[in-house]
N, C-alpha and C positions, 0 to 999 in steps of 0.2 A: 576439588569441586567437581561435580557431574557438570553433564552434558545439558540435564537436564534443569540444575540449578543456574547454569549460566544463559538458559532462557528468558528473556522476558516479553511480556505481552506487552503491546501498540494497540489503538485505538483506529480504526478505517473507517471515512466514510463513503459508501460507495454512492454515486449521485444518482447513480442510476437505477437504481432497486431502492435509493433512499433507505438505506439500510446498514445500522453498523458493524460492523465485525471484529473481531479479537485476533487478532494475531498475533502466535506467541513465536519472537526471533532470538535467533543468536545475534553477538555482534558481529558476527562476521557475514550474514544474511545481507544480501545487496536490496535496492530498492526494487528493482524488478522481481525478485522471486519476491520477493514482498507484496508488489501489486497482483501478482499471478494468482497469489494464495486470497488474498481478498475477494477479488475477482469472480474466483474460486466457488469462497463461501458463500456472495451473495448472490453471484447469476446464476450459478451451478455453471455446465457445459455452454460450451459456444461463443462467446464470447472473441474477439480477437485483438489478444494483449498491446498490438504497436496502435488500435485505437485510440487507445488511451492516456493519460497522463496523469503523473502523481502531484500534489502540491502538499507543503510541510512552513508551515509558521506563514502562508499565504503566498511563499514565494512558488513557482515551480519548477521543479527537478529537473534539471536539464540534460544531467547525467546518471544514469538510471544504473551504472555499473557501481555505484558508492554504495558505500555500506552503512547500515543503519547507525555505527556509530561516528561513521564520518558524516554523518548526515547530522547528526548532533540529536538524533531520536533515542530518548534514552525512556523508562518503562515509562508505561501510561503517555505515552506521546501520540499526539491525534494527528493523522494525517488524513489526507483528502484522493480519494480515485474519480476522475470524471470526464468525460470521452474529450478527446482532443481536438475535436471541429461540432459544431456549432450544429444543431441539428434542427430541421425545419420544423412548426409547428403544424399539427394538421386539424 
């Protein structure tokens, strides 16, 4: 099997661009390079990754070193990016 068969694509939402993105991972891809790539696609540059936080079945990831398949995200799995404190209204 390729490198590239052994890819599969995840579903992201980022809260913040309200915008989804594809992410196509290995399983050995940790959550963090996961959120970075998200991130990535939907702010472009700037952004600053310890912002943030991942959530997956509604719970959130507390350790962001796990891998997609220890995370139990297997293809087409929807996960969620959305800034870690609470931001004011203006």
């Amino acid at each position: 099997m390729t490198a590239l068969a052994q890819r599969y694509a995840v579903r992201v939402m980022v809260l913040d661009a309200w915008d989804h993105v594809t992410v196509h991972v290995a399983p050995e891809t940790t959550v963090a390079e996961l959120k970075r790539e998200a991130l990535a696609r939907a702010r472009g540059v700037g952004p600053d990754h310890d912002d943030y936080q991942v959530k997956f079945r509604g719970a959130l990831v507390t350790d962001e070193r796990l891998t997609v398949t220890a995370l139990g995200a297997g293809p087409n799995a929807a996960l969620i990016v959305l800034p870690a404190r609470r931001r004011p209204v203006k």
